[in-house]
C-alpha positions as CSV (number, residue, x, y, z in Angstrom):
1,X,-12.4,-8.2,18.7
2,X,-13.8,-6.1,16.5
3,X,-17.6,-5.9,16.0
4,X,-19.7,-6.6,13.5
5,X,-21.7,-5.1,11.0
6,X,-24.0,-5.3,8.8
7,X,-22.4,-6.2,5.6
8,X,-22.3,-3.2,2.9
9,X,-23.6,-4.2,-0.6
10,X,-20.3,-5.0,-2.6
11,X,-21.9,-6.1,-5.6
12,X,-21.2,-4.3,-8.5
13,X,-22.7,-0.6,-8.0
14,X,-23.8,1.7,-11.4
15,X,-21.0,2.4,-13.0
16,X,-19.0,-0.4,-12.1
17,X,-16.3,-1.9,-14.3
18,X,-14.9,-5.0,-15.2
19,X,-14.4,-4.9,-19.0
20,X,-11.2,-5.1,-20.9
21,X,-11.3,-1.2,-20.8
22,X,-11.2,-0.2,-17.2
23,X,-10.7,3.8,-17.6
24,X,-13.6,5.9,-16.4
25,X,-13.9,9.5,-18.3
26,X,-11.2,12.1,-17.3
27,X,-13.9,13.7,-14.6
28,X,-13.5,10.6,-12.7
29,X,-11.8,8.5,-10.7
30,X,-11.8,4.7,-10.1
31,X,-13.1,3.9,-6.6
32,X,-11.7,0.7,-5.1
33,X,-14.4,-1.4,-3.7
34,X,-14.0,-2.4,0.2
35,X,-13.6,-6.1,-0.5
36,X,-11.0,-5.4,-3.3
37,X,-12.9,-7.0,-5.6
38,X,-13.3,-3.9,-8.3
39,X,-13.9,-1.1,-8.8
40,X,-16.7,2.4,-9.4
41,X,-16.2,5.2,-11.6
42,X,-17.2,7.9,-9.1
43,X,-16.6,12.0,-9.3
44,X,-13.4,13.4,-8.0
45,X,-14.9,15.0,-5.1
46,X,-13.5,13.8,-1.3
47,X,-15.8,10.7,-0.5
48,X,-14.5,8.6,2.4
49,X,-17.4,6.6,2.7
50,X,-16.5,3.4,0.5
51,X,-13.8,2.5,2.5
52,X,-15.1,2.7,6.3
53,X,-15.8,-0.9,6.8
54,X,-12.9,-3.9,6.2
55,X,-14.6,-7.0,4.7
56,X,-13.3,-10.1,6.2
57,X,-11.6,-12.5,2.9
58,X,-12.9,-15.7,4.7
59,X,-16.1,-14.9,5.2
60,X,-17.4,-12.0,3.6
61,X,-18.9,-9.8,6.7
62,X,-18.2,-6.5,7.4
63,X,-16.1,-4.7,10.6
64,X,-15.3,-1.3,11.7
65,X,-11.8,-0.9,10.6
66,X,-8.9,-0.7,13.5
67,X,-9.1,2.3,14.6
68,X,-5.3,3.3,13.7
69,X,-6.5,3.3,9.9
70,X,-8.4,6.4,10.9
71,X,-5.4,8.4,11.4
72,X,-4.1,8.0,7.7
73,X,-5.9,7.6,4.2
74,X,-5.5,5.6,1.4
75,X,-3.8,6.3,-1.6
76,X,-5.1,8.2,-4.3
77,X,-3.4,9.5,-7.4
78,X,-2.5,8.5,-10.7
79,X,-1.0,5.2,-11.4
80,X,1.9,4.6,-13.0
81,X,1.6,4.1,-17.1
82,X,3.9,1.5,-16.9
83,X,2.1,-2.3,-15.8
84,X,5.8,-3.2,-14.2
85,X,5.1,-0.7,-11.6
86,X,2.8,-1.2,-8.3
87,X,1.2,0.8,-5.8
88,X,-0.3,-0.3,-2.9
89,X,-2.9,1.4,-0.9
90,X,-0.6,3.4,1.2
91,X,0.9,4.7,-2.0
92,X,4.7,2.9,-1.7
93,X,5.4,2.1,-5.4
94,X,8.0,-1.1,-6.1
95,X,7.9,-3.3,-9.2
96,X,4.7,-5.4,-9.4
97,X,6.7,-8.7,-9.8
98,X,8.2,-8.0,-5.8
99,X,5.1,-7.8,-5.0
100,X,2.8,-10.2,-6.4
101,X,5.2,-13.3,-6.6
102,X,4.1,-16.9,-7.2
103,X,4.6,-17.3,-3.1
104,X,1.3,-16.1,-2.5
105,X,-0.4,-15.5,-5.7
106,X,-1.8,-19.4,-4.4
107,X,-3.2,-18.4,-1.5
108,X,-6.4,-16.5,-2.1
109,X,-8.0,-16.0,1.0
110,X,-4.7,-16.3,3.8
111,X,-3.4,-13.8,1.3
112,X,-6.0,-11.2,-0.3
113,X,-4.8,-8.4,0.7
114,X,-1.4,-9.0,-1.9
115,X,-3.9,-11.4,-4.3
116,X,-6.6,-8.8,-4.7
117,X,-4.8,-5.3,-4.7
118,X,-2.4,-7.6,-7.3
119,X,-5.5,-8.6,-9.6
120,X,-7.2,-5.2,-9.3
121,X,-3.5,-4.0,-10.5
122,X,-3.7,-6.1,-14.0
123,X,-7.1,-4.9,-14.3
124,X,-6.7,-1.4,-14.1
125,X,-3.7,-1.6,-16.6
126,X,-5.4,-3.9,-18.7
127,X,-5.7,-1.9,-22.5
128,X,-7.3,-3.0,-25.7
129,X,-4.9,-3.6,-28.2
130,X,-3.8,-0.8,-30.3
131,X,-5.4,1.5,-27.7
132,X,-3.6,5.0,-26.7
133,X,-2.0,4.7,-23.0
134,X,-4.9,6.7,-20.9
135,X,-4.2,7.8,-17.1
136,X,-5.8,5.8,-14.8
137,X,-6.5,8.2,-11.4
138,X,-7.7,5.9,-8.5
139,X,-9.0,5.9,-5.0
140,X,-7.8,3.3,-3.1
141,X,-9.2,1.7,0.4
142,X,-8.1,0.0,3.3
143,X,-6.9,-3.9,3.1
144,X,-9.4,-6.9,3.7
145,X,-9.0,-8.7,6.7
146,X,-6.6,-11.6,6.1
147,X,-3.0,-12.9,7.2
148,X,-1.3,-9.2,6.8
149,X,-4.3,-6.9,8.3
150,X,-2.8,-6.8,11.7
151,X,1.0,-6.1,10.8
152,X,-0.4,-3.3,8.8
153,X,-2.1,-1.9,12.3
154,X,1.2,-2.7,14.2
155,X,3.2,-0.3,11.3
156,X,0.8,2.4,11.4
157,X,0.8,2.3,14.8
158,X,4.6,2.8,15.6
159,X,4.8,6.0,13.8
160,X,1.5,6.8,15.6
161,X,3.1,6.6,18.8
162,X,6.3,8.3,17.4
163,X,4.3,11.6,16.5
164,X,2.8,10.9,19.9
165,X,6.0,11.4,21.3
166,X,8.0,14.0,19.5
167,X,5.1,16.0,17.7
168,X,5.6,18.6,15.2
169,X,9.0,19.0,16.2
170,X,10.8,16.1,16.4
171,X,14.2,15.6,18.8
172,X,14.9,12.3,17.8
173,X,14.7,10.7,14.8
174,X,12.2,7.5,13.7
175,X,13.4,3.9,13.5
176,X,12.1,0.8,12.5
177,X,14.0,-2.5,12.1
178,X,12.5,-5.1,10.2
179,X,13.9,-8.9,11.0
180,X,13.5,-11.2,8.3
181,X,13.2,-8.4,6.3
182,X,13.2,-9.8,2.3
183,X,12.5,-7.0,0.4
184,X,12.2,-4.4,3.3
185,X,8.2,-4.8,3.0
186,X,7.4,-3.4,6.4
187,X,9.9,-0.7,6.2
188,X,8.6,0.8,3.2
189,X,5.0,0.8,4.6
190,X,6.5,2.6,7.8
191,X,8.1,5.3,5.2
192,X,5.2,6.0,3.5
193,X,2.9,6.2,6.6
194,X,5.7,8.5,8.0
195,X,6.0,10.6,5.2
196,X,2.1,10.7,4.8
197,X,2.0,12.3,8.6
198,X,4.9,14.9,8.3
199,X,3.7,15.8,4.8
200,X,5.8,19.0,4.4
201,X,9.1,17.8,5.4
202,X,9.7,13.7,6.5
203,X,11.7,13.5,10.3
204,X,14.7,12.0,10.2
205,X,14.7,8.4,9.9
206,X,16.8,5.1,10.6
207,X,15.8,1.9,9.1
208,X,17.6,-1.6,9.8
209,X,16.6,-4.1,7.4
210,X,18.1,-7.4,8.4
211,X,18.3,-10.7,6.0
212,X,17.5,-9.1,2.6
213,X,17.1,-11.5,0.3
214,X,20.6,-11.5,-1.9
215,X,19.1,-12.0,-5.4
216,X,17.2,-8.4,-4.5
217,X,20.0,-6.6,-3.1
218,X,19.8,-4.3,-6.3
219,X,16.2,-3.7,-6.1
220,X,16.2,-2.4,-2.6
221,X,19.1,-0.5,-2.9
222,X,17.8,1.5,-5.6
223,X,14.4,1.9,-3.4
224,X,16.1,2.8,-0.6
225,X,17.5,6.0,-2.8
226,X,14.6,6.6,-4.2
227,X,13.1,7.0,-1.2
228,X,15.4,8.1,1.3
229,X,15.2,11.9,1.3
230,X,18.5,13.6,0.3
231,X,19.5,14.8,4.1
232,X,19.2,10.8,4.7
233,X,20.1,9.1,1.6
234,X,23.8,8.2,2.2
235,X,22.7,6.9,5.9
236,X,19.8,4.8,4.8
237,X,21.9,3.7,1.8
238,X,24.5,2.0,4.5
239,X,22.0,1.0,6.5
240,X,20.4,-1.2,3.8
241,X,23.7,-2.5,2.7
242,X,24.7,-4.0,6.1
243,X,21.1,-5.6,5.9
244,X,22.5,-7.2,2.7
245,X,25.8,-7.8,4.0
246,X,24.1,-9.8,6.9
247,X,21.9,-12.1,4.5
248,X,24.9,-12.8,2.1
């Protein structure tokens, strides 16, 4: 269990911002709060601070986060201009309507993690009309604790023990098969977690995604190019269409 703490203020701090014009001044980035709930504009500078704790969506307290979180960080970059397109805090991009579909948009606390990264989403794209598209740069955190927190750990942690394994060298490549898979959810996260360890050059890789949903067969296809690297791309492509093949 983890223990816990001393809740963090998560108010809104100076500088916060929840107007119809979320963009701080080009010096700055927009600091995800640690219950997902907004947002500070803070300097660019490294601060890791703001996300050390994970707030708990039922009831508010605050825990150390699972120790596995400490071996990756968040996402932080520039957002897409487009609203269509979301990123999540490990930084795996996929249109915002796969992700924050009516499913769980209901279920506000079982579900924060998608609910709250998905209203911080139209927030941050959120422009007065007329207005000139500006960049919004962000700094992410690490999810709230609700129904997903502990798959997350379980992701993280099998390409943990993968690099634990094989090292900077690897003999064998990484796989991950995802039952149930949907959308290939949990596969992506594992991607992005690898590629965010082996940073100059991703291992090879197999991913199995069985029982894709049929009706997004195109979608994942074309993530599954987009993000296969090109050693890997005609492999993962099969691999996703016999996923599809399976669920048809």
């Amino acid at each position: 269990m983890l223990p816990l703490l001393t809740a963090p203020r998560v108010g809104a701090p100076p500088g916060r911002v929840d107007g119809p014009h979320p963009h701080c001044n080009p010096r700055q980035l927009a600091a995800v709060s640690a219950d997902w709930s907004g947002w500070s504009c803070r300097e660019a500078e490294k601060d890791s601070a703001h996300h050390a704790h994970a707030i708990n969506a039922f009831s508010g307290k605050a825990y150390p986060h699972h120790p596995i979180f400490n071996e990756y960080a968040p996402f932080e970059g520039e957002l897409p201009g487009a609203a269509d397109t979301f990123v999540d805090f490990l930084g795996v991009r996929m249109p915002a309507k796969l992700y924050c579909n009516s499913l769980y948009s209901g279920q506000l606390l079982a579900h924060a993690i998608r609910t709250r990264q998905c209203a911080l989403h139209e927030k941050l794209h959120r422009q007065p009309a007329g207005a000139t598209h500006v960049p919004v740069r962000v700094r992410t955190s690490w999810p709230v604790i609700s129904e997903e927190y502990f798959e997350y750990v379980d992701v993280l942690t099998s390409v943990s023990e993968y690099i634990k394994e094989v090292g900077n060298a690897p003999t064998r490549p990484y796989t991950f098969i995802e039952l149930g898979a949907g959308y290939g959810h949990w596969t992506l996260a594992a991607h992005a977690a690898l590629k965010q360890r082996y940073s100059t050059r991703t291992p090879a890789h197999r991913y199995l995604m069985v029982d894709v949903v049929d009706s997004l067969k195109a979608t994942v296809m074309e993530m599954s190019a987009q993000k296969a690297s090109r050693r890997e791309a005609r492999l993962s492509t099969w691999v996703t269409l016999w996923a599809v093949r399976r669920a048809s």
